[in-house]
Backbone as JSON, one array per atom type, in Angstrom:
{
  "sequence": "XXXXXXXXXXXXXXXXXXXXXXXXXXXXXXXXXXXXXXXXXXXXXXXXXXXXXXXXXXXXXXXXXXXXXXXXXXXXXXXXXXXXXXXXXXXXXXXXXXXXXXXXXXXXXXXXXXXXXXXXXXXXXXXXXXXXXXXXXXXXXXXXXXXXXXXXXXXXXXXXXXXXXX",
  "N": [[-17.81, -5.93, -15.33], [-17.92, -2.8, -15.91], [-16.74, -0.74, -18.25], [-16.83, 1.71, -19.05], [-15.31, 4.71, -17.53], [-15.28, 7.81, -15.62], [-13.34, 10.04, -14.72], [-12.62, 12.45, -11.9], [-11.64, 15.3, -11.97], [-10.51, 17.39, -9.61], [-9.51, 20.67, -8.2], [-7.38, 19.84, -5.95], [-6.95, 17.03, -6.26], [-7.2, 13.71, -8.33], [-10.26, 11.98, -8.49], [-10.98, 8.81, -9.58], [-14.16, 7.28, -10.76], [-15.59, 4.32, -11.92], [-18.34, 3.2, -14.67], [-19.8, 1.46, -12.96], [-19.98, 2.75, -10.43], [-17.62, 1.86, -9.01], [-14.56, 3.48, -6.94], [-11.83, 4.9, -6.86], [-8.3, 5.88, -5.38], [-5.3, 7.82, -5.93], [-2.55, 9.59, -3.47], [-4.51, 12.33, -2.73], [-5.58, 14.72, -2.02], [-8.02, 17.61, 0.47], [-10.82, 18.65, -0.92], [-11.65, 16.04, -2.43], [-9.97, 14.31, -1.0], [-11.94, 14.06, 0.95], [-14.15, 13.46, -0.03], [-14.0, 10.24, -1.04], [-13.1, 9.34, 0.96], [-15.91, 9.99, 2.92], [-17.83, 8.57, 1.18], [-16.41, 5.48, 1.04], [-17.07, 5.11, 4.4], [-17.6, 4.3, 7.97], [-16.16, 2.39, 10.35], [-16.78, 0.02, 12.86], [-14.72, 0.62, 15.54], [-12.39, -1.07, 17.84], [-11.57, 0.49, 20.94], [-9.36, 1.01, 23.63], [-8.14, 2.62, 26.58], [-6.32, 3.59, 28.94], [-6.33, 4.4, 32.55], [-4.24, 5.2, 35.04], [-3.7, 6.0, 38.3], [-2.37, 6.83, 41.63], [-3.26, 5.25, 43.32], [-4.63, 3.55, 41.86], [-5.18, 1.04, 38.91], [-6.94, 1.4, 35.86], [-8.96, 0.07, 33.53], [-10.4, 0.5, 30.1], [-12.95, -0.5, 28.1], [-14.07, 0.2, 24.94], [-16.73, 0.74, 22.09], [-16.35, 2.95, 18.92], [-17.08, 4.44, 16.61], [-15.67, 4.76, 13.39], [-13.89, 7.0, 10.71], [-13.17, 4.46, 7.72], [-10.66, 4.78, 5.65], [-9.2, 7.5, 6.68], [-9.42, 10.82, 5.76], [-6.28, 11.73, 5.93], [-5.28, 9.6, 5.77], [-5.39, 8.74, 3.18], [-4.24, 11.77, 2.16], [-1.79, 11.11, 3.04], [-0.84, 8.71, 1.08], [1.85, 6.85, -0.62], [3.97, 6.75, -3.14], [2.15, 4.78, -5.64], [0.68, 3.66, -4.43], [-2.34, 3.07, -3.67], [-6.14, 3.64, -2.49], [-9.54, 2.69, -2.1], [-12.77, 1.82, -3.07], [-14.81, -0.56, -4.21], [-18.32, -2.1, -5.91], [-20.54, -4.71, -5.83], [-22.08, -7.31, -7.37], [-25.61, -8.58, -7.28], [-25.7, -11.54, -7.74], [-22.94, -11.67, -7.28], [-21.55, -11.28, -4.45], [-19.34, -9.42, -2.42], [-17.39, -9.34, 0.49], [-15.2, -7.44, 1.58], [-15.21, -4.5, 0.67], [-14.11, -2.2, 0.23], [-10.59, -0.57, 0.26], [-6.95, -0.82, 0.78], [-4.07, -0.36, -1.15], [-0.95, -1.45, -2.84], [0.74, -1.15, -5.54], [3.47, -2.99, -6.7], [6.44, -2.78, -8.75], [8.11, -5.04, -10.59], [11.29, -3.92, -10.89], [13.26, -4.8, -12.48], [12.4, -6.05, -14.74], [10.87, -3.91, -15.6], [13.08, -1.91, -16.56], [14.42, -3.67, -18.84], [12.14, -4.15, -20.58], [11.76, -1.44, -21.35], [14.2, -0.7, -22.15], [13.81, -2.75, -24.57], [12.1, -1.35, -26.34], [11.54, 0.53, -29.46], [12.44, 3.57, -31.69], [9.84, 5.05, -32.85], [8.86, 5.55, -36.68], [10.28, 8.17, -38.52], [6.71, 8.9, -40.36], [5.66, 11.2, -42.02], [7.05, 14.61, -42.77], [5.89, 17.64, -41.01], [5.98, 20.73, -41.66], [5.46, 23.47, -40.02], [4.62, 25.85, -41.11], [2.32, 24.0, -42.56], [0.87, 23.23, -40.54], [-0.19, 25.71, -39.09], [-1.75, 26.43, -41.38], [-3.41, 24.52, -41.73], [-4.82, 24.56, -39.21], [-5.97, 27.13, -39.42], [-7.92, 27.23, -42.01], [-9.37, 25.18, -41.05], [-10.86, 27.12, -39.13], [-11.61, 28.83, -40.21], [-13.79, 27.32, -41.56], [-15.29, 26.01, -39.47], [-16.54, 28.63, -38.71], [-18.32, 29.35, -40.64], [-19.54, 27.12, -40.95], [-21.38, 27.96, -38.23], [-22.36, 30.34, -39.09], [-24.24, 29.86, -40.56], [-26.04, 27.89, -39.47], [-27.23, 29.63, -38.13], [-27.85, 31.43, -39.15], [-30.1, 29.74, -40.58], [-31.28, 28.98, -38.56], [-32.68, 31.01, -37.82], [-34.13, 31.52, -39.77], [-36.15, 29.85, -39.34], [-39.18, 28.81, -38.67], [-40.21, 28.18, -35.36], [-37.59, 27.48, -34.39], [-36.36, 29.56, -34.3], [-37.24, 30.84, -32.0], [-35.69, 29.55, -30.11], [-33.36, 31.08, -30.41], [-30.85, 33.36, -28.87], [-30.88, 36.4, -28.37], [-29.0, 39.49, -28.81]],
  "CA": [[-17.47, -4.58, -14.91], [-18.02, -1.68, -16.88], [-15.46, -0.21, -18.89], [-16.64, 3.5, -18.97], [-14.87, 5.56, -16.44], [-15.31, 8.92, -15.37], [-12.22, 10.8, -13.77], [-13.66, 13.7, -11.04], [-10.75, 16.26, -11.57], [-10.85, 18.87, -8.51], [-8.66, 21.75, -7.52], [-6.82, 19.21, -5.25], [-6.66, 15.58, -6.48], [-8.3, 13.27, -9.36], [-11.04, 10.66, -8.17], [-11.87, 8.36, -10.28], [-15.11, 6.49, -10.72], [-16.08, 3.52, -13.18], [-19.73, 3.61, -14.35], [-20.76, 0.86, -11.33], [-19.56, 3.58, -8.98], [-16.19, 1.64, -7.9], [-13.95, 4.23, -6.91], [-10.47, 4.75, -6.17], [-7.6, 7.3, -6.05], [-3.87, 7.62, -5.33], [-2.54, 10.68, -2.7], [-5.2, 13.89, -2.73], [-6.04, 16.33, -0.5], [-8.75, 18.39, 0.24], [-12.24, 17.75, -0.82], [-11.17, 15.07, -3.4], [-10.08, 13.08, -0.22], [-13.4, 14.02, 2.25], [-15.67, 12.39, -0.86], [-13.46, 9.24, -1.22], [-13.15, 8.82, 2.83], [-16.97, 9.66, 2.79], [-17.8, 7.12, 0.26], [-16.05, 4.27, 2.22], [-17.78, 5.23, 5.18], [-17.16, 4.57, 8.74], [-16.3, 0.95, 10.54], [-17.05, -0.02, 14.31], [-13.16, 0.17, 16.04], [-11.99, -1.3, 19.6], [-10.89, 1.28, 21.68], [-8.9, 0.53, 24.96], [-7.41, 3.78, 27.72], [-5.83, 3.0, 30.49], [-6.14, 5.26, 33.53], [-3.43, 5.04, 36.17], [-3.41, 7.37, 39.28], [-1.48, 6.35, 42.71], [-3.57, 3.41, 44.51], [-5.31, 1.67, 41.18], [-4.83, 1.65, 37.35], [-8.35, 0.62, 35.49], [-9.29, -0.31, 31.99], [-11.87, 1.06, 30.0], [-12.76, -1.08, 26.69], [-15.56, 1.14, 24.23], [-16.38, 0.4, 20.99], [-16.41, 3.67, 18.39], [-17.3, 4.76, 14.73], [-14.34, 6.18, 12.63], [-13.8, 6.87, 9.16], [-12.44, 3.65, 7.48], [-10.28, 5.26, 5.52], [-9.21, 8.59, 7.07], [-8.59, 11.33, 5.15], [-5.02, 11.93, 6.94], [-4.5, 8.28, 5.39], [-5.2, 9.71, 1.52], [-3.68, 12.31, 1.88], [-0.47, 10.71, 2.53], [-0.31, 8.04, 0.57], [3.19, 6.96, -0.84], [4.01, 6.5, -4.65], [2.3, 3.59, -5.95], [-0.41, 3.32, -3.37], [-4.0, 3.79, -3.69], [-7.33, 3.21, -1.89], [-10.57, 3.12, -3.11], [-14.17, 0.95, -3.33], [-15.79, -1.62, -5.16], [-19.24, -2.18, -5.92], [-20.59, -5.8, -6.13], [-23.45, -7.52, -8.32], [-26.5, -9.57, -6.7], [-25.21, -12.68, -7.91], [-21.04, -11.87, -6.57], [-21.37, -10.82, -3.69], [-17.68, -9.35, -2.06], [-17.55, -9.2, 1.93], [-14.46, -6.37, 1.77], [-15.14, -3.83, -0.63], [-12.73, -1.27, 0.42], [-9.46, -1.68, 0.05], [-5.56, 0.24, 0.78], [-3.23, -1.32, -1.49], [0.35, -0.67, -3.63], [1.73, -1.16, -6.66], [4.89, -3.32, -6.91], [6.9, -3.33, -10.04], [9.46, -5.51, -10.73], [12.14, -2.88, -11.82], [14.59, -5.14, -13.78], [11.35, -6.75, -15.27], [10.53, -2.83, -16.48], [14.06, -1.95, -17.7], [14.41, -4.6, -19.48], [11.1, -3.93, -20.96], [11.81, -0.16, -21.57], [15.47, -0.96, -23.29], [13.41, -3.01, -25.77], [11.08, -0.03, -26.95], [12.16, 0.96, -30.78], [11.95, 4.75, -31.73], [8.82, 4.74, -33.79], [9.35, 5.48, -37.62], [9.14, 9.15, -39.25], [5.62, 9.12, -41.43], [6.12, 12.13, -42.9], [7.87, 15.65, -41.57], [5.34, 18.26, -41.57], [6.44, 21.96, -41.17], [5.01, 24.53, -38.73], [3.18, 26.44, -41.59], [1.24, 23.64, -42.84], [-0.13, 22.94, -39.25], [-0.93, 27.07, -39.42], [-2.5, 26.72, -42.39], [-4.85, 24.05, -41.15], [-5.9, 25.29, -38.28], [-6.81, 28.33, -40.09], [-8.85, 26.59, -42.44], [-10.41, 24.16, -40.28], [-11.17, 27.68, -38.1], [-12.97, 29.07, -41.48], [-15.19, 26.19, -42.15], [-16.23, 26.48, -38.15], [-16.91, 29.94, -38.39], [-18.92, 29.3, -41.8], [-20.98, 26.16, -40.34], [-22.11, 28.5, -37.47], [-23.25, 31.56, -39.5], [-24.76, 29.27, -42.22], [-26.79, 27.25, -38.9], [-27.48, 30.88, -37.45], [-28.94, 31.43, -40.65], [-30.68, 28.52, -40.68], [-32.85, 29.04, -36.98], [-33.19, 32.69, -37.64], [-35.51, 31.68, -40.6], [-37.21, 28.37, -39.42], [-40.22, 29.04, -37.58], [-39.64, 27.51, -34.59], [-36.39, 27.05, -34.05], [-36.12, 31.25, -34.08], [-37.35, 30.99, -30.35], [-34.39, 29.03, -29.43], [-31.99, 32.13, -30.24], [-30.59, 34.33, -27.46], [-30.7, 38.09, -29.28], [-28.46, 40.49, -27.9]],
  "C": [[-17.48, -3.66, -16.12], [-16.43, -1.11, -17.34], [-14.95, 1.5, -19.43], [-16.17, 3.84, -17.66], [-14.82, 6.9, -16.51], [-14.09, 9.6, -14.18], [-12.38, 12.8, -13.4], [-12.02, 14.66, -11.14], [-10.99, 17.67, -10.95], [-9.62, 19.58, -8.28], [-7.18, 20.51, -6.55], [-6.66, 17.44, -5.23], [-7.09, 15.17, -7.85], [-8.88, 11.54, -8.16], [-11.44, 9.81, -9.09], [-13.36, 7.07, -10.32], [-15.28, 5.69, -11.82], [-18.04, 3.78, -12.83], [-20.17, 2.62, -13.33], [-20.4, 1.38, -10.46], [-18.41, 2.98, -7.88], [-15.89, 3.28, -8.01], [-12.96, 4.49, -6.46], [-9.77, 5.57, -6.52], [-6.21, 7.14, -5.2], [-3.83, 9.22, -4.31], [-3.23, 11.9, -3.34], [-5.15, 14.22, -1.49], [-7.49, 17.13, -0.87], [-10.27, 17.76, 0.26], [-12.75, 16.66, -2.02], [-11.19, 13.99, -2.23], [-11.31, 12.82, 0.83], [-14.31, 13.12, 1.05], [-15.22, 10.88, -0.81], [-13.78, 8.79, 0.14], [-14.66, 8.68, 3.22], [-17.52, 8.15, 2.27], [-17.65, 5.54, 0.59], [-16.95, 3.96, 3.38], [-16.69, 4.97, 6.72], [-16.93, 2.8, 9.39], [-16.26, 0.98, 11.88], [-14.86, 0.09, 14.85], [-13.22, -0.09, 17.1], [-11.87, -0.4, 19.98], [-10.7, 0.84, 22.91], [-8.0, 2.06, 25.67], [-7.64, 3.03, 29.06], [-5.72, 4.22, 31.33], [-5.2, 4.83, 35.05], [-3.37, 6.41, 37.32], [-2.66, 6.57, 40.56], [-1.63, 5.22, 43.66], [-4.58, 2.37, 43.01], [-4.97, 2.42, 39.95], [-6.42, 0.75, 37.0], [-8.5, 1.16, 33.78], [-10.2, -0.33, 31.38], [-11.54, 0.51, 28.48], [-14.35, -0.07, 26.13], [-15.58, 0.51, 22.73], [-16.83, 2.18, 19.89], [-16.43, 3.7, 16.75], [-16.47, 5.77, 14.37], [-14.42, 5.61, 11.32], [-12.59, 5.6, 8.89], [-11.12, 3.53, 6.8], [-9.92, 6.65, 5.8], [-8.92, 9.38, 6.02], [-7.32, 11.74, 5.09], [-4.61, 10.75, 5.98], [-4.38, 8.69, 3.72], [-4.57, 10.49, 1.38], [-2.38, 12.22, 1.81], [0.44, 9.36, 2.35], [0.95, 8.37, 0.02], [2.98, 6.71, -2.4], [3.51, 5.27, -5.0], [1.34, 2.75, -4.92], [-1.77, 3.81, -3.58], [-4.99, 3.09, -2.68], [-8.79, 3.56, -2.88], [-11.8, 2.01, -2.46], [-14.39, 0.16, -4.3], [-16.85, -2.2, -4.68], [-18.72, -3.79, -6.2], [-21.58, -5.99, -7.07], [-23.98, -8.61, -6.96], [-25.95, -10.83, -6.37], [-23.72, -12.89, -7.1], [-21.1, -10.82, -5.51], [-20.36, -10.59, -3.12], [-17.78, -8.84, -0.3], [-16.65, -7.8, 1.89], [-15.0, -5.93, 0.65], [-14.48, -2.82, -0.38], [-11.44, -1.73, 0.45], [-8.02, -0.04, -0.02], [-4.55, -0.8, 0.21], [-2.0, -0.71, -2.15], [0.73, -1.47, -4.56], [3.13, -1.85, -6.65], [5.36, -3.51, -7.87], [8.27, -4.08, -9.67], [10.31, -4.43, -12.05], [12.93, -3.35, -12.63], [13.45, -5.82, -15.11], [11.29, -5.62, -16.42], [11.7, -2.44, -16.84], [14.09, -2.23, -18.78], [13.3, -4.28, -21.0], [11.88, -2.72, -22.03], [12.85, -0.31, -22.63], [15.03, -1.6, -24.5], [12.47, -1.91, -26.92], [12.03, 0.35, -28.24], [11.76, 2.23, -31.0], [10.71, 4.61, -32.91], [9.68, 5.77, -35.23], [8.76, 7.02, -38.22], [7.87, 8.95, -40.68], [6.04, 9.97, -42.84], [6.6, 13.81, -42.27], [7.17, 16.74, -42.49], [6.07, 19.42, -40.65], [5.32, 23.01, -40.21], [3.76, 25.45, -39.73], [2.33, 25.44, -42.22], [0.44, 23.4, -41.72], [-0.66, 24.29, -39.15], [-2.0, 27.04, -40.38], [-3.6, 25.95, -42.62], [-5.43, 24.03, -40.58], [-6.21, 26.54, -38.7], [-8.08, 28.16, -41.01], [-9.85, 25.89, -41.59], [-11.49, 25.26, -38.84], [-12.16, 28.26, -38.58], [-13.84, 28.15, -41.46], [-15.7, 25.87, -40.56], [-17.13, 27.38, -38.15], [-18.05, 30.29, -39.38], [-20.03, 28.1, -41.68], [-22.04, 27.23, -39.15], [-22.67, 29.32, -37.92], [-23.72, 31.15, -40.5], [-26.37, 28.52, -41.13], [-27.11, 28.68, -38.0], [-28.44, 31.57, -38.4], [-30.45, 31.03, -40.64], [-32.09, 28.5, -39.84], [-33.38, 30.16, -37.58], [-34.69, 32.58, -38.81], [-35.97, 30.37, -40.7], [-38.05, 28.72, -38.6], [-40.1, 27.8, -36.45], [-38.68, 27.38, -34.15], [-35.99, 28.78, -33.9], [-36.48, 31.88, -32.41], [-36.4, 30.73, -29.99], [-32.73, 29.92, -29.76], [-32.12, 33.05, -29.29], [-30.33, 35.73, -28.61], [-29.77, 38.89, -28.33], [-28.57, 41.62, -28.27]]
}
């Protein structure tokens, strides 16, 4: 499995994708959850209605295509719950590849844990104007690479096409 991941941040959720196009995401909304629910796709379901009126009741079995994940179901996931996809390879083939699952921590497990954490150690205690005074510098020697490589095109033949003039 790949280990690059790309996280789709929209107006209304984050999706994320690894580069083999798994994909999975905790409660969104919107059109964060229509691509995810897309994505999944749709799975055959039973359907059964019963009609009753005053001399017979009768039973109507169908079979129908619905989203496998709804969006209704993304959108309200609970804390600690996600859904999502996974891709397979040739060789590993996986019969489910969708999947609605949750998160269980053991909470005395993470306490426990957490109470051990040590405050990390001061380095060194820098003041407010030396962080000024290096982003000022470091804003000069920006501002001095660009009008040095502005320079640079303006008198290379060739590369003097590739400026926008205003």
């Amino acid at each position: 499995m790949s280990i690059a991941n790309i996280s789709l941040q929209k107006k209304n959720g984050r999706l994320s994708y690894s580069g083999r196009k798994n994909a999975w995401s905790g409660q969104v909304t919107g059109a964060t959850a229509k691509t995810l629910s897309d994505r999944v796709g749709k799975t055959m379901q039973d359907r059964e209605s019963f009609s009753i009126n005053s001399s017979d009741t009768s039973v109507s079995q169908s079979k129908q295509l619905e989203m496998a994940i709804p969006v209704s179901t993304i959108a309200s996931l609970s804390s600690g719950e996600f859904v999502g996809m996974v891709t397979d390879d040739p060789d590993q083939k996986i019969e489910l590849k969708a999947f609605c699952c949750e998160i269980v921590n053991d909470q005395e497990e993470l306490e426990k844990e957490v109470a051990s954490y040590k405050n990390l150690e001061i380095v060194s205690n820098v003041e407010q104007r030396q962080i000024t005074r290096n982003y000022l510098c470091i804003k000069k020697d920006v501002a001095t690479i660009v009008e040095s490589e502005l320079e640079r095109m303006l008198n290379t033949p060739g590369l003097e096409a590739l400026m926008v003039k205003k």
